[in-house]
N, C-alpha and C positions, 0 to 999 in steps of 0.2 A: 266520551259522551258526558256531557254535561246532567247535571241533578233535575233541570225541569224536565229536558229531554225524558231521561229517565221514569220519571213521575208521570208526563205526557203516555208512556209507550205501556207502563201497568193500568193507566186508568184505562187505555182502551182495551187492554186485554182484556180489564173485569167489566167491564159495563159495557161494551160492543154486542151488537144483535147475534144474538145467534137460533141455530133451528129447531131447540130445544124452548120445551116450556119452561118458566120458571120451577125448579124444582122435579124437572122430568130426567135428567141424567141420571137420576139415584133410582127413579123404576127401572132400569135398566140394568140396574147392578144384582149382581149373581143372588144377594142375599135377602133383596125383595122380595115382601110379601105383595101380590096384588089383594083387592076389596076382592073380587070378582074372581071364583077359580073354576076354569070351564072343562068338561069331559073329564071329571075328574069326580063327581057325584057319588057315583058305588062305593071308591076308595074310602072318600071321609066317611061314608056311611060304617063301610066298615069296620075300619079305624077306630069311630068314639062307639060304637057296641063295643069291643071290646073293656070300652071303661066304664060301662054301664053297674059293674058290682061298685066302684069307688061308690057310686052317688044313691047305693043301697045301702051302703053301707051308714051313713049320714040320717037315712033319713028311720034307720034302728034293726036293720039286715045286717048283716053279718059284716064282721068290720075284720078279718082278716083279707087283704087287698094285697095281688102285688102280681104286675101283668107285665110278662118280657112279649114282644112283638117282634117279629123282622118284615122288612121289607126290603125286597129285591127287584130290581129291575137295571135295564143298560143306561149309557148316562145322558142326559140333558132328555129325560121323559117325566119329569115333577115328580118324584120322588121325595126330595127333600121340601121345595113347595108345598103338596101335598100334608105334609107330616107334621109342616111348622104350623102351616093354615090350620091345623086341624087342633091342632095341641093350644095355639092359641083361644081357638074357639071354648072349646074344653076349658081353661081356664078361665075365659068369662063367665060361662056360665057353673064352673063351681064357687064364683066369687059371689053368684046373683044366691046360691044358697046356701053362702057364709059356710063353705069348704074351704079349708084353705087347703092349696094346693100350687108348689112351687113348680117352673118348670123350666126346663134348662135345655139349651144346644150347644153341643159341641162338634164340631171336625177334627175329627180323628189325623186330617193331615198335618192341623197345626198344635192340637194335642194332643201327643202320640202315648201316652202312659197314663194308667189309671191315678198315678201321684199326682201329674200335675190338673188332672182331671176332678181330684176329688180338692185340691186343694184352692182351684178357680170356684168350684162349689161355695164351697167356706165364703172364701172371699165376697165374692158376688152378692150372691144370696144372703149372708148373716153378715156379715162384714168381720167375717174370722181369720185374721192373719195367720195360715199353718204352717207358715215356710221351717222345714225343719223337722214337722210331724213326719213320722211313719204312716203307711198307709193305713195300718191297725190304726193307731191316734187319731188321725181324721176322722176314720170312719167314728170311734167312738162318740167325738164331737159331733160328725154328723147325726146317730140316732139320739144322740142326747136331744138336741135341738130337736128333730119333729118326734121325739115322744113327749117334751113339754111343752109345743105347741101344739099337738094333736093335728099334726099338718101333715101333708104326700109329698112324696118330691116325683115329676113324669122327667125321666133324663133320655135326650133324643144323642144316638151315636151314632155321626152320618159319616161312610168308611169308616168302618167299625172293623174291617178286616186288616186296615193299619195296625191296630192293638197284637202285643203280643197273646199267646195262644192263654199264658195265665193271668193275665188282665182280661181279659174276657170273660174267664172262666169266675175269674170275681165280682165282676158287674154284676154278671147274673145272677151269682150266687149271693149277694150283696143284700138283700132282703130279708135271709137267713138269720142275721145280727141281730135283729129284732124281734126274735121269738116268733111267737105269735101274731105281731103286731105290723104284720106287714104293709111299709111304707114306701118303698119303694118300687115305681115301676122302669120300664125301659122299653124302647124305638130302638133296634139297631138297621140302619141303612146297611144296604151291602147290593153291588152285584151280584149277578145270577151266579158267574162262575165261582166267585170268592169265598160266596152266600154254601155251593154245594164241596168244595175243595176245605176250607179252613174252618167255617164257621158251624156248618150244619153237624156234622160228627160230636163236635165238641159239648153244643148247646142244644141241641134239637129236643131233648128230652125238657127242658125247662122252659122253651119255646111253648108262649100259649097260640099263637095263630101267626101263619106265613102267606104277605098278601104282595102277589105279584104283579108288577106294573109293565105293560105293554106302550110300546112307542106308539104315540099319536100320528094318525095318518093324515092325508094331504089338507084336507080340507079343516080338520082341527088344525091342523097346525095355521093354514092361513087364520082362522078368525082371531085365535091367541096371538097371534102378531097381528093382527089388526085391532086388535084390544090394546095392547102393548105400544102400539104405534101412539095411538090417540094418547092415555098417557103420557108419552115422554114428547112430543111433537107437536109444534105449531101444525096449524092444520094445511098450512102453504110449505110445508118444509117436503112433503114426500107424496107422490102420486100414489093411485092403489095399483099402477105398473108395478112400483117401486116394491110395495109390500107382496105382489103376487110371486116377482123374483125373488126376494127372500127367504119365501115360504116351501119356494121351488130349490133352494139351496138347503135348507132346513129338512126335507122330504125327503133329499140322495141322503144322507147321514142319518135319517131318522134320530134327529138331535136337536131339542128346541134350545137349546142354549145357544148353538150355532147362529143359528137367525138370529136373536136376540142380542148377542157379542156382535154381529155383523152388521146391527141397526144400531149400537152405540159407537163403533170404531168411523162408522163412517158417518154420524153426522157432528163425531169429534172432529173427522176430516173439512166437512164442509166448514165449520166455524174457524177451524187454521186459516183454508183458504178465504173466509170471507163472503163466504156464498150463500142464498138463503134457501138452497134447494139440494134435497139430496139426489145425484144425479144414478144413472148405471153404471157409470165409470167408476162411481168411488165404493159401488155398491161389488163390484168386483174385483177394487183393490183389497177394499177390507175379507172381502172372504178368502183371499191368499192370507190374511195373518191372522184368521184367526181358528184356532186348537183352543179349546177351552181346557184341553186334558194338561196343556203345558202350558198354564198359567204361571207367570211372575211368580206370585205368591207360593206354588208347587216348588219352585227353583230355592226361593231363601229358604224354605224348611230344610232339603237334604245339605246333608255338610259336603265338603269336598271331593272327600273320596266316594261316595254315592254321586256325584255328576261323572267323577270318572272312570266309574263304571257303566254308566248310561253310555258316554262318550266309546268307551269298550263297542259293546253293542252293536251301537249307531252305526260307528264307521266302518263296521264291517257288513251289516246290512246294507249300504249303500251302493256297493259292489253292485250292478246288475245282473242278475236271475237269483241273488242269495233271497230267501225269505228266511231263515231261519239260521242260526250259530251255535255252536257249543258252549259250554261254562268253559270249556278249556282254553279253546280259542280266546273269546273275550277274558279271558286272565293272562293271558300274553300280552290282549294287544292295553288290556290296563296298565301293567308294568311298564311301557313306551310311552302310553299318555303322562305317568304321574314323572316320566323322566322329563318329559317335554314343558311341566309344569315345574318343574322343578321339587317336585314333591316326593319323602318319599315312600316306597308301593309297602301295603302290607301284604300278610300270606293268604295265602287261599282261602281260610278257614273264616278270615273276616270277609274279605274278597264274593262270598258267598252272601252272608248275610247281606252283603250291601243288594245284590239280587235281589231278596227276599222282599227286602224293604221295597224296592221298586217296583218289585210287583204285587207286592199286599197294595200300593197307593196305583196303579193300575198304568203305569209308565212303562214298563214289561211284561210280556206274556210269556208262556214256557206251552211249545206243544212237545208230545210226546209220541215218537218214531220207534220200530222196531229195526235193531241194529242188525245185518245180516251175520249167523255166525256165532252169534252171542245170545242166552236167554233173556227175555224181558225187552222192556224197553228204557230207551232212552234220552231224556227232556234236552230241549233245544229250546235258544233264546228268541224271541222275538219284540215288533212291536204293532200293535195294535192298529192306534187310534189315532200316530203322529207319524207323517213321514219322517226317513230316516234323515234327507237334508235339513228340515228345517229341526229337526232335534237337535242335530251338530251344533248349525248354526245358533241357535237361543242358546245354548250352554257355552257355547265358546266364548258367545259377546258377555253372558253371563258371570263368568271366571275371570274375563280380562275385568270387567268392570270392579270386582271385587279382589284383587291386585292391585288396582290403580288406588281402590281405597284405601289398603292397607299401607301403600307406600306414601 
């Protein structure tokens, strides 16, 4: 292939018509905020009460401040939506009355430790290099900084049950440092199960209010995808056939991310193809691929042996009539995958933690059976949110592809 050629086949890639408005791809992306956030009214309401002492604080009310929040709910119901709309609003309006107030998100899936959590802080926010700091040293830098600027920091921790149990226990407790002069607040996201298993025991006492979100029902969920649509979509790209199937895929899962991942997969489809309409066909390929729970992004965070533990798992749940496995089991059949990889297996005692990790990020479930015979009971593997094929499969092509890199 020659160089005009070449030149020829990227200009029409980038300037070729497609079904997307200019600049509508990115509404569609997981970490959009919309103008416009619908049946979701009560939540923000409640939400910024909550921060109602900050801005008494200001105006010569009591200036001890500092609000931990959880919210719980199952995934793709605006939770995280919800929290960002809300915190951002909140920060306009403490800028309209010269509060300063910084305010921060983070995903716990991609920073998994309070270190590198406090130390994107620094960065970000002050532009403080603390690679190196202790987490005591940051923090110190941290209150230094808003007790000379007389500023808040609102820090939002979406999967927050990723954290270990004593990084947790320091966020919260994190305000503490400051004496009197409480600067700090906090958002921690969490599901319901993770929210009552890991987190509630630990925290619940410093927990100022626990506000729970319920899946949007059929008809919310159509108008939000037809909000959504209009944003990302020439208005000839997709019939309201097209968004009522969606809405109706969206509905079986009580998932809006599903629709949502399922209205950009497939009108990334029609632009490959050339097409200026999104049809049913492609409206039912994309919802075979799409799991929002086993995002790309999920895969590069776990290292190695956390896939091949998944891998463990999976392949034995695939088996027909298994819904559930032991830790024992899947530590056998891990030992034969890291052979098959050429890798080699550690002992049980990590083997375990890689578990943990998978299910504090919601990739594995654990129910718990009573063993006949035996007191008590006893927890078994499962999975959720993702069948057990196409887990294999994303992790296998996963692994090769990062093989291929390394060699």
């Amino acid at each position: 292939m020659n160089d005009k050629k070449s030149v020829d086949i990227i200009q029409e890639a980038l300037f070729s018509s497609s079904v997307f408005k200019e600049g509508g791809e990115r509404t569609l992306n997981q970490s959009y905020i919309p103008e416009y956030l619908n049946f979701r009214e009560d939540h923000i309401r409640r939400i910024s009460q909550n921060f109602r002492e900050l801005f008494a604080s200001e105006r010569g009310g009591y200036s001890g401040f500092s609000i931990n929040l959880a919210i719980t709910g199952s995934a793709g119901i605006g939770k995280t939506v919800t929290s960002r709309y809300t915190v951002d609003r909140i920060q306009s309006t403490a800028e309209k009355y010269h509060l300063k107030l910084y305010t921060e998100y983070k995903n716990c899936w991609t920073t998994r430790t309070k270190t590198s959590i406090l130390r994107s802080i620094l960065r970000d926010q002050f532009g403080v290099a603390s690679r190196g700091f202790s987490d005591e040293e940051s923090t110190d830098i941290l209150i230094r900084r808003l007790n000379s600027e007389q500023a808040y920091l609102l820090l939002i921790l979406d999967e927050a049950s990723v954290l270990n149990q004593k990084d947790i226990r320091g966020f919260v407790h994190l305000s503490e440092e400051f004496g009197m002069e409480h600067r700090i607040s906090l958002i921690m996201i969490s599901r319901p199960t993770e929210w009552k298993v890991a987190l509630s025991s630990m925290v619940s006492q410093r927990i100022s209010d626990v506000i729970h979100f319920q899946p949007y029902n059929y008809e919310e969920t159509r108008k939000i995808l037809g909000y959504r649509s209009e944003l990302a979509f020439k208005s000839y790209a997709l019939s309201e056939d097209i968004v009522d199937m969606v809405a109706e895929i969206s509905d079986q899962t009580k998932n809006l991310r599903h629709g949502i991942e399922t209205l950009y997969r497939a009108g990334r489809a029609a632009d490959q193809m050339r097409i200026d309409e999104i049809t049913p066909e492609l409206i039912r390929r994309a919802k075979n691929d799409v799991y929002p729970e086993m995002r790309a992004d999920i895969l590069e965070e776990l290292n190695p042996h956390e896939l091949f533990a998944t891998l463990s798992v999976a392949r034995r749940l695939h088996h027909k009539g298994i819904t559930a496995t032991t830790i024992e089991h899947s530590f056998k059949n891990y030992r034969i995958i890291c052979e098959e990889w050429n890798a080699t297996p550690n002992g049980e005692a990590a083997f375990r933690n890689y578990l943990s990790t998978l299910e504090a990020i919601g990739i594995l479930g654990k129910v718990t059976k009573g063993v006949k015979g035996r007191k008590g009971v006893r927890a078994r593997l499962t999975i959720h949110d993702v069948p057990a094929a196409i887990l294999i499969e994303r992790i296998e092509v996963f692994l090769a592809k990062q093989l291929k890199n390394e060699t």
